[in-house]
PASEBA-1860 file (N, C-alpha, C; in nm, 3 decimals):
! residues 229
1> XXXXXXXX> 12.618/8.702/13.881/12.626/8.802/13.775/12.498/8.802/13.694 ~ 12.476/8.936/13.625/12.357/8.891/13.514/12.417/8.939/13.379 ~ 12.404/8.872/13.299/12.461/8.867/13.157/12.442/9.031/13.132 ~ 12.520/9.021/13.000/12.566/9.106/12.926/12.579/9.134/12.786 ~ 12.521/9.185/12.671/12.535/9.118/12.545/12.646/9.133/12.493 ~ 12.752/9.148/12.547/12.872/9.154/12.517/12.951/9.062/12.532 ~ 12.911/8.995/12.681/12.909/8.851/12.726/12.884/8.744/12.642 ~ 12.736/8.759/12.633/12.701/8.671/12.566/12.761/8.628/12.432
9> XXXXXXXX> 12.788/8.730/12.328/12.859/8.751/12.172/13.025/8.683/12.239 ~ 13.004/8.725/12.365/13.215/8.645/12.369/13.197/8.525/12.389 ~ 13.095/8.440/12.452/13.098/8.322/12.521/13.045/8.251/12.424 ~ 12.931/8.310/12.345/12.844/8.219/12.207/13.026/8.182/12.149 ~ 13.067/8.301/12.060/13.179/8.257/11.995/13.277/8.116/12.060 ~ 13.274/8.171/12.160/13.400/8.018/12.201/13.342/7.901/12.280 ~ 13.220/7.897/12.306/13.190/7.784/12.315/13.130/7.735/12.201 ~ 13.117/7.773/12.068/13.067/7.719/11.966/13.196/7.703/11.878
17> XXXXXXXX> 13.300/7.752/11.911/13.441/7.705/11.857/13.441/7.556/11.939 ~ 13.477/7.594/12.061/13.523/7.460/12.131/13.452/7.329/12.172 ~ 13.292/7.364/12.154/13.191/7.292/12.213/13.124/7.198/12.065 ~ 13.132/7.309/11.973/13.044/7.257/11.851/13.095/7.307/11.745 ~ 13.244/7.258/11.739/13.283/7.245/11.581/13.254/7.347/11.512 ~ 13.243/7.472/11.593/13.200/7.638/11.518/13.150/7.619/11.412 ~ 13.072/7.468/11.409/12.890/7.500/11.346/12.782/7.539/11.350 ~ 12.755/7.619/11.445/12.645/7.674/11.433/12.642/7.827/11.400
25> XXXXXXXX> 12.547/7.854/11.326/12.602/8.024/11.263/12.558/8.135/11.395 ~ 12.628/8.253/11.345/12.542/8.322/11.465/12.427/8.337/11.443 ~ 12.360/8.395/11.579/12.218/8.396/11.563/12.201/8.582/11.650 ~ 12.060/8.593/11.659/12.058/8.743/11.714/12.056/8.615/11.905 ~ 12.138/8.749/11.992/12.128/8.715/12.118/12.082/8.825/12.212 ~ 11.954/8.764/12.273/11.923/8.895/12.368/11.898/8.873/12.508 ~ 11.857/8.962/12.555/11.864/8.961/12.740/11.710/8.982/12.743 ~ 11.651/8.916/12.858/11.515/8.935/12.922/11.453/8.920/13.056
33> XXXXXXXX> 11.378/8.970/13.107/11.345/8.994/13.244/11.266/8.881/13.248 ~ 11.255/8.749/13.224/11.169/8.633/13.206/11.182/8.609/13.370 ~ 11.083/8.545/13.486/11.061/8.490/13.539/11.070/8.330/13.538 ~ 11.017/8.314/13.395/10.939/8.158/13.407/11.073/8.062/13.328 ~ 11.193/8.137/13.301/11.274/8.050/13.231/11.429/8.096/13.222 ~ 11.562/8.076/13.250/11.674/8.121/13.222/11.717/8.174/13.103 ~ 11.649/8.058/13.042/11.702/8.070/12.863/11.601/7.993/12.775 ~ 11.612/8.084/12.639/11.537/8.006/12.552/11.528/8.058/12.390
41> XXXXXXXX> 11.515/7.953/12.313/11.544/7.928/12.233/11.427/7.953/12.079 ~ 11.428/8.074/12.038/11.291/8.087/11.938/11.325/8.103/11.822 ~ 11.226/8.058/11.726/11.277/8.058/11.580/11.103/8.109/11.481 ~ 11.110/8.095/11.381/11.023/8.077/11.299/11.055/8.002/11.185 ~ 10.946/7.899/11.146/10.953/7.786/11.083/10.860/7.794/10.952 ~ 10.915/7.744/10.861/10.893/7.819/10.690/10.900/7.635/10.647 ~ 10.801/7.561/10.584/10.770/7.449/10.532/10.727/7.479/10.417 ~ 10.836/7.488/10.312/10.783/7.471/10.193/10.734/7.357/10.101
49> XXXXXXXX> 10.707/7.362/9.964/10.623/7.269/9.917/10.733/7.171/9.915 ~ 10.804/7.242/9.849/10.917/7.062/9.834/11.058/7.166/9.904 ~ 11.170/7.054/9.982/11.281/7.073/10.040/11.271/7.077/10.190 ~ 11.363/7.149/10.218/11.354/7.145/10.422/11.267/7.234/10.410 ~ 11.235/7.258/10.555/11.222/7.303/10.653/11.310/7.422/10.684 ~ 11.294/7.570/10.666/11.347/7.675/10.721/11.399/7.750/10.839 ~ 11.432/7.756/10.879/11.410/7.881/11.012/11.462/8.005/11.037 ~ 11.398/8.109/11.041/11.441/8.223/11.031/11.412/8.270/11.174
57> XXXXXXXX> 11.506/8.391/11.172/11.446/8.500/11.303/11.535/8.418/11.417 ~ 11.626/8.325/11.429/11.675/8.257/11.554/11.719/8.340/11.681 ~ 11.643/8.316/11.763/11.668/8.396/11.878/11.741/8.316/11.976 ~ 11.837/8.354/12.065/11.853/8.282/12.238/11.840/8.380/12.302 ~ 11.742/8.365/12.378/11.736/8.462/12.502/11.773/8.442/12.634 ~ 11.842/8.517/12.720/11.892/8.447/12.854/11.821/8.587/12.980 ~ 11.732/8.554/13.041/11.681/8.631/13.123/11.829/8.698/13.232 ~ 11.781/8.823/13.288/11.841/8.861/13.359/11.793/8.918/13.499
65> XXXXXXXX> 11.681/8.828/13.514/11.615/8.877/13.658/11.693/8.846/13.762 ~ 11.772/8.709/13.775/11.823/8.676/13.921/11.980/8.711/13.885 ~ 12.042/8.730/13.982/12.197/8.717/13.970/12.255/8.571/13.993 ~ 12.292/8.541/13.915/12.395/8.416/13.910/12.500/8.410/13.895 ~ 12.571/8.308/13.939/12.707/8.253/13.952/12.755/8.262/13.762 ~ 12.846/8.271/13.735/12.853/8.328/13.606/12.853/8.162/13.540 ~ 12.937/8.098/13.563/12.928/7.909/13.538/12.782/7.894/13.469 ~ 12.665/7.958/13.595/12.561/7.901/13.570/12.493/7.971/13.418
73> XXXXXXXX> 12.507/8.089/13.430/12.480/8.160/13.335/12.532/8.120/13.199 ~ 12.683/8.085/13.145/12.723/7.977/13.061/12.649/7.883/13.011 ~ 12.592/7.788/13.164/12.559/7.685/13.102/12.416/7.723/13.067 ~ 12.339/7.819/13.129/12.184/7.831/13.035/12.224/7.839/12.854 ~ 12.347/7.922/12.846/12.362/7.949/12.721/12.425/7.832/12.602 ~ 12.426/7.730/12.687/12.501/7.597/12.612/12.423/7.502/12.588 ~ 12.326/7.512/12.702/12.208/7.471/12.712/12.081/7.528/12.577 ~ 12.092/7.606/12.554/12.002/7.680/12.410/12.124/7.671/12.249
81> XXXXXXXX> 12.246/7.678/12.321/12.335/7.634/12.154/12.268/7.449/12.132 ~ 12.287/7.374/12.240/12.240/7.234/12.176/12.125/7.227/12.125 ~ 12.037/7.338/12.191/11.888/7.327/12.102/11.949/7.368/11.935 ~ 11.978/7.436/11.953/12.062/7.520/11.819/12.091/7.407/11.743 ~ 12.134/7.377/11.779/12.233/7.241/11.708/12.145/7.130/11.687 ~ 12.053/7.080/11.785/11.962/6.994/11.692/11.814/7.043/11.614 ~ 11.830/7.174/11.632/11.697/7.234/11.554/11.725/7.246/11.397 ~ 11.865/7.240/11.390/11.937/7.287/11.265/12.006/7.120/11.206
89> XXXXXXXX> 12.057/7.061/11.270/12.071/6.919/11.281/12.009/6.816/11.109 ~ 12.107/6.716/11.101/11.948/6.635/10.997/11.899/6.532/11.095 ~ 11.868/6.478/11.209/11.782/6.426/11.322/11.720/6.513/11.388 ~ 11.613/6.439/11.399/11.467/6.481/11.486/11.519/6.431/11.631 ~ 11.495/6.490/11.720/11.508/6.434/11.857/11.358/6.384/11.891 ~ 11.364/6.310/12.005/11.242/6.224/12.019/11.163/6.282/12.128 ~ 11.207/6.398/12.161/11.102/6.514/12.313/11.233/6.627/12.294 ~ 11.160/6.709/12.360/11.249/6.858/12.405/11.343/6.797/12.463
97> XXXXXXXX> 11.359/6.740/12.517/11.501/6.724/12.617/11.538/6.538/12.560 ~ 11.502/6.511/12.479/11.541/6.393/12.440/11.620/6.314/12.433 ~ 11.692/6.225/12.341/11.807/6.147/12.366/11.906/6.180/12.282 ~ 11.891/6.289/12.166/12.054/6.379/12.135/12.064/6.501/12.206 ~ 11.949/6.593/12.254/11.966/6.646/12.367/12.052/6.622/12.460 ~ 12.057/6.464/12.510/12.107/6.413/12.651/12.233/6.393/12.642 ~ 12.231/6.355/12.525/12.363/6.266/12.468/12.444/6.398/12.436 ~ 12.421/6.456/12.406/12.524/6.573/12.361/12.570/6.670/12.491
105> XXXXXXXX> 12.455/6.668/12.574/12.493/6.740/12.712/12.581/6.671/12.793 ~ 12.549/6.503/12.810/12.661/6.447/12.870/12.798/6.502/12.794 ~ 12.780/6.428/12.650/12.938/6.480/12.572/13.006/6.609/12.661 ~ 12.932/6.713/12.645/12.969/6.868/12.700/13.036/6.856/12.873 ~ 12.920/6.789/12.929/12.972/6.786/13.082/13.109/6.703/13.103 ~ 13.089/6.587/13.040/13.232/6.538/13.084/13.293/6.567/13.046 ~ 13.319/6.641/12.929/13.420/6.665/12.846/13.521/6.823/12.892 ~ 13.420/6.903/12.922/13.454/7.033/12.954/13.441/7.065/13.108
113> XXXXXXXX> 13.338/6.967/13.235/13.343/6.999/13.314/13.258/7.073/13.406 ~ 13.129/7.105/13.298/13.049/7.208/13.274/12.910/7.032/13.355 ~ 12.842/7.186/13.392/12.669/7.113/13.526/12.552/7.150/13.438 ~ 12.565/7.104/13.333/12.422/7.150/13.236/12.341/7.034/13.300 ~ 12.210/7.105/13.287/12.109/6.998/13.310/11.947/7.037/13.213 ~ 11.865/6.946/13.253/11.762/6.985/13.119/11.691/7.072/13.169 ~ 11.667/7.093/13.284/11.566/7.237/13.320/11.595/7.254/13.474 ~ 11.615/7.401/13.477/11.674/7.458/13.547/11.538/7.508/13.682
121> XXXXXXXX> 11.534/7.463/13.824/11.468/7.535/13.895/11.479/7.591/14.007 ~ 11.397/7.719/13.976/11.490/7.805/14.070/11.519/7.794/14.203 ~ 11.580/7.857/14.253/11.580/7.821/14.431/11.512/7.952/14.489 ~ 11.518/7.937/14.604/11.423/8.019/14.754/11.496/8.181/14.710 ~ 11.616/8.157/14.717/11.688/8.261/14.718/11.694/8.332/14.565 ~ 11.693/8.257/14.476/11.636/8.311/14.334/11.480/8.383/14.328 ~ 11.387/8.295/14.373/11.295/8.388/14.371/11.255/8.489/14.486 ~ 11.333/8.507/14.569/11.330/8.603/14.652/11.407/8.764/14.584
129> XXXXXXXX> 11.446/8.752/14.480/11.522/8.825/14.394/11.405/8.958/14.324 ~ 11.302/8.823/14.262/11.216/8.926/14.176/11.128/8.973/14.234 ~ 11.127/9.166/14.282/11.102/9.231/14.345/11.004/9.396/14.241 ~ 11.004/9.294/14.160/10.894/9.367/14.075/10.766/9.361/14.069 ~ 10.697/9.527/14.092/10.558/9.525/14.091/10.507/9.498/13.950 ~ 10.379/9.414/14.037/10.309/9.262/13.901/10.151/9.318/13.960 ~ 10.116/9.308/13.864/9.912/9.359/13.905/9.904/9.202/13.903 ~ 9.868/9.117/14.002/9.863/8.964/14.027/9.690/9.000/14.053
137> XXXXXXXX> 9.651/8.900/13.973/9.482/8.821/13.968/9.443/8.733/14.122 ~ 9.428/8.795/14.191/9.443/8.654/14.332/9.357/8.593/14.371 ~ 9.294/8.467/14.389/9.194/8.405/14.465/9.258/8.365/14.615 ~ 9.156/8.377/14.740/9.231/8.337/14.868/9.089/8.217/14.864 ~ 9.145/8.098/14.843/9.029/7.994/14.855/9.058/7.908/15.050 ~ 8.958/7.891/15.082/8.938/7.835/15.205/8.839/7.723/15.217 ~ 8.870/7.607/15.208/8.852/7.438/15.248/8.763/7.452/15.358 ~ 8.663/7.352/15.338/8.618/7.368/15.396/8.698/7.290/15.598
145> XXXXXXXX> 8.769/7.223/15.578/8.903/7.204/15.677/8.958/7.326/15.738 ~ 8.948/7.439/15.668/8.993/7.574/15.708/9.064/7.625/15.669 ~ 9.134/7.495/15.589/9.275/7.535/15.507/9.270/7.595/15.434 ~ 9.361/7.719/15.405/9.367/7.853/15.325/9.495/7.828/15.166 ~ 9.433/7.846/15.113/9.570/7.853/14.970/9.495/8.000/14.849 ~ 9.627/7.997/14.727/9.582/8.060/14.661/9.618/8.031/14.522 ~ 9.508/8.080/14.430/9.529/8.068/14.284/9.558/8.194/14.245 ~ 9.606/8.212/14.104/9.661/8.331/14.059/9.644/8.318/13.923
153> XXXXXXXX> 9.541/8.420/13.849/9.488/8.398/13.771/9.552/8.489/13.620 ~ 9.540/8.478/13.522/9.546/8.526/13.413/9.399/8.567/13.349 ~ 9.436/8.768/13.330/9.295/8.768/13.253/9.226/8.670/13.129 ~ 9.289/8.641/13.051/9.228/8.556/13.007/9.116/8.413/13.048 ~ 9.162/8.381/13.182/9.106/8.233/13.260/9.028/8.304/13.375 ~ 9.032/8.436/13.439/8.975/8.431/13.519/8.810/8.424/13.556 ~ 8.742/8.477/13.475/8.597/8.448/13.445/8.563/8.310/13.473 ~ 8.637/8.214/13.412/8.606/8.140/13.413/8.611/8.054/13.553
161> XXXXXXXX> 8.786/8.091/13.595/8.766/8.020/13.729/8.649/8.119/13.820 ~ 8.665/8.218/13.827/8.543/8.267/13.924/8.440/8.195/13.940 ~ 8.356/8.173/13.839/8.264/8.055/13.791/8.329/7.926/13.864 ~ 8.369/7.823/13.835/8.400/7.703/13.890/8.432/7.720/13.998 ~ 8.582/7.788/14.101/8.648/7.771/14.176/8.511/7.709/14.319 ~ 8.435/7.850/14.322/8.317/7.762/14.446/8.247/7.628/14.415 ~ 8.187/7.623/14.303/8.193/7.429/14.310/8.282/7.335/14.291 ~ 8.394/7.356/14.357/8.477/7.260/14.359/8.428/7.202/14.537
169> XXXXXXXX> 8.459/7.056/14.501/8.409/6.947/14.628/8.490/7.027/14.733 ~ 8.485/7.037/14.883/8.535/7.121/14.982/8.551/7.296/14.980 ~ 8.494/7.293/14.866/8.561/7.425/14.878/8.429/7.526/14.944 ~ 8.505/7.606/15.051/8.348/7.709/15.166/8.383/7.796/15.100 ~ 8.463/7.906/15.026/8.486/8.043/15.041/8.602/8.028/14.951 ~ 8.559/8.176/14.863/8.607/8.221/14.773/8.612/8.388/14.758 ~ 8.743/8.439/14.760/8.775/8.557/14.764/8.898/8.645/14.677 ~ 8.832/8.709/14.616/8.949/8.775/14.483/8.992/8.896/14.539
177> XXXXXXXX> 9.134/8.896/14.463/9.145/9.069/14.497/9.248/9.103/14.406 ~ 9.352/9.212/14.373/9.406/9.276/14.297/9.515/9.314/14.373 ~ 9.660/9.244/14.351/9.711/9.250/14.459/9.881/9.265/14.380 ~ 9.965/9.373/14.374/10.085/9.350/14.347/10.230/9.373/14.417 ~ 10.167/9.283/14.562/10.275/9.214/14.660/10.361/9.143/14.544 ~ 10.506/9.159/14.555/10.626/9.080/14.498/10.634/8.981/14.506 ~ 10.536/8.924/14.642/10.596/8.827/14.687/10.510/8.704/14.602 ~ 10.442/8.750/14.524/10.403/8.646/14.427/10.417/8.593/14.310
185> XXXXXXXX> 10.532/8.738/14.304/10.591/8.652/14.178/10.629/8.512/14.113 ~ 10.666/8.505/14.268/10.726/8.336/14.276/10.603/8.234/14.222 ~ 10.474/8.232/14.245/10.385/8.169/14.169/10.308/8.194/14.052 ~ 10.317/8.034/13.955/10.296/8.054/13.806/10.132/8.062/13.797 ~ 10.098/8.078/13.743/9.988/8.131/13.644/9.925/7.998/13.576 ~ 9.866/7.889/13.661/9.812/7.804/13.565/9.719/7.832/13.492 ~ 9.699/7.737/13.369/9.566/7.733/13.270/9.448/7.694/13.409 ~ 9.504/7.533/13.460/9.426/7.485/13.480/9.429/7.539/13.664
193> XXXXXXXX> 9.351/7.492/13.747/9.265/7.488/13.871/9.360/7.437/13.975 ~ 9.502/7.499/14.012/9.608/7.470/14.135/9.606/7.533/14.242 ~ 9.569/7.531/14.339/9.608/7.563/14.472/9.705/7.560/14.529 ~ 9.765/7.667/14.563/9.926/7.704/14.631/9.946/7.729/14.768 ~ 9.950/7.654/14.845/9.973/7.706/14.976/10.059/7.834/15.020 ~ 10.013/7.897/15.105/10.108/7.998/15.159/10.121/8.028/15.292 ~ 10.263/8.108/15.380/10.210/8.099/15.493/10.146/8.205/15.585 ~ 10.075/8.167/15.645/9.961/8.281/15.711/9.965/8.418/15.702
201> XXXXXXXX> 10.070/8.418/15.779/10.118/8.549/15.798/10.127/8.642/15.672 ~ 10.189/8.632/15.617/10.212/8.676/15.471/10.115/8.647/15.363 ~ 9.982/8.579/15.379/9.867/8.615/15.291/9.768/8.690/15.425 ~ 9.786/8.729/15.553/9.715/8.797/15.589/9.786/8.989/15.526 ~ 9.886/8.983/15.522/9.936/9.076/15.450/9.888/9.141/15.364 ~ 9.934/9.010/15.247/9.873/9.068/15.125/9.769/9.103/15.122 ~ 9.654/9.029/15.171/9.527/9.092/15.146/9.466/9.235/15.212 ~ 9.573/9.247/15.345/9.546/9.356/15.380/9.585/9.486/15.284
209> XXXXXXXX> 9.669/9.458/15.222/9.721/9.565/15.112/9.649/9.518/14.991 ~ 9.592/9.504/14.974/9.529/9.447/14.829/9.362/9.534/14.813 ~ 9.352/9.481/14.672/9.213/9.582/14.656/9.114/9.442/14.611 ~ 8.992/9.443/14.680/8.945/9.281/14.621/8.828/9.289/14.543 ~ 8.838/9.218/14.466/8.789/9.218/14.332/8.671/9.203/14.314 ~ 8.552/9.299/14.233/8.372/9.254/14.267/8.383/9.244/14.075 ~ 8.270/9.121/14.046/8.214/9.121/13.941/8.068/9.155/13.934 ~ 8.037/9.282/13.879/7.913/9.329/13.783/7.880/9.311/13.639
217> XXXXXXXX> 7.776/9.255/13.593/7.726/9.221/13.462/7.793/9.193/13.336 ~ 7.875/9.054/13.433/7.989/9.014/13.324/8.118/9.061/13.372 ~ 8.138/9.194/13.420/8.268/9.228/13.428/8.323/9.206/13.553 ~ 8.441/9.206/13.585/8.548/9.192/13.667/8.622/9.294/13.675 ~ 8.644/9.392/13.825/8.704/9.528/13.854/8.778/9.529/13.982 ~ 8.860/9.579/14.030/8.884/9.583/14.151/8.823/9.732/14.196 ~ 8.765/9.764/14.357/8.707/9.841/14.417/8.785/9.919/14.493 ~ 8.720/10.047/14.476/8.831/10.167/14.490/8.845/10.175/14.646
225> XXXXX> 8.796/10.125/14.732/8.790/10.058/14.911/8.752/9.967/14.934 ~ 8.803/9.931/15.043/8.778/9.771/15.091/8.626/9.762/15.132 ~ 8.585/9.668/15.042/8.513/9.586/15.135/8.406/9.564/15.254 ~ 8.353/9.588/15.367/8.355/9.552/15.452/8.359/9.442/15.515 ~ 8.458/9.365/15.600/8.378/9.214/15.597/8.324/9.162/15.726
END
């Protein structure tokens, strides 16, 4: 299934009756096409001179890109009430997923029955789901071994890897292009310098459908025809 905010407003209510002592107040709940996360949990934080700590604006958001088992969908959302609950809390937890985090999720699982866990990742068949055109940044880097992978860049970083990616130790060949095959959704967007394997077939694809990318005097464009190579 993919949520519903109607859903969501029925399920917040009674699992915060039955789960958490219908302490936690409501909050706004919304739906999002997120890739990179099921659910999550945003606020804004107000430190005044003297007293607590504020938070306004409390959001849970529960993406609705993949279809899920409805259980699972629950538990993303039980999973962001415990954030709830210790963001609002008088203890500090000791990491994001920490030890009242843990402790309170066990409480929940054994108690109710419920498969929460601290981070959720997706499967083959989940990301085979998101079938949305993405203008993807692509490098096809080739080892000097022969071995082929790819990075996937964010305008912000790409200049920069352009620059580095060829002096990296092994590396023969470096090739960009502009490419919004689906099938890459499935890979994240590092800051830093990762290589993703893929298999043949399907990056000879992409690049055949792709437009590849030339930099002139500073800038970075994709070209209105291929190439020759």
């Amino acid at each position: 299934m993919r949520a519903t905010l109607d859903f969501l407003h029925e399920r917040y209510a009674w699992f915060n009756a039955t789960m958490f002592g219908s302490e936690l107040p409501q909050v706004r709940l919304r739906l999002s096409r997120a890739r990179t996360y099921l659910g999550q949990l945003r606020y804004k934080r107000t430190r005044p001179l003297f007293g607590r700590t504020k938070y306004t604006d409390i959001t849970i958001s529960v993406s609705t890109l993949y279809d899920l088992p409805e259980a699972e969908v629950e538990d993303t959302l039980i999973h962001e009430m415990i954030h709830l609950q210790i963001l609002l809390g008088p203890q500090r937890d000791n990491s994001t997923h920490g030890i009242l985090f843990r402790a309170k999720m066990r409480e929940i699982n054994e108690q109710f029955g419920r498969h929460i866990t601290v981070s959720h990742h997706a499967t083959e068949q989940e990301r085979q789901q998101d079938r949305r055109k993405r203008n993807h940044l692509l490098c096809v880097c080739t080892l000097a071994s022969g071995k082929q992978g790819i990075i996937l860049a964010r305008p912000s970083n790409i200049s920069a890897l352009w620059q580095r990616l060829p002096s990296l130790p092994d590396m023969a060949n470096c090739c960009w292009y502009l490419s919004t095959d689906s099938y890459l959704n499935r890979y994240p967007r590092p800051l830093t310098m990762k290589i993703y394997s893929i298999p043949s077939d399907i990056l000879t694809r992409i690049i055949a459908e792709a437009r590849p990318l030339v930099r002139q005097n500073g800038h970075i464009f994709p070209v209105s025809k291929k190439i020759p190579r």
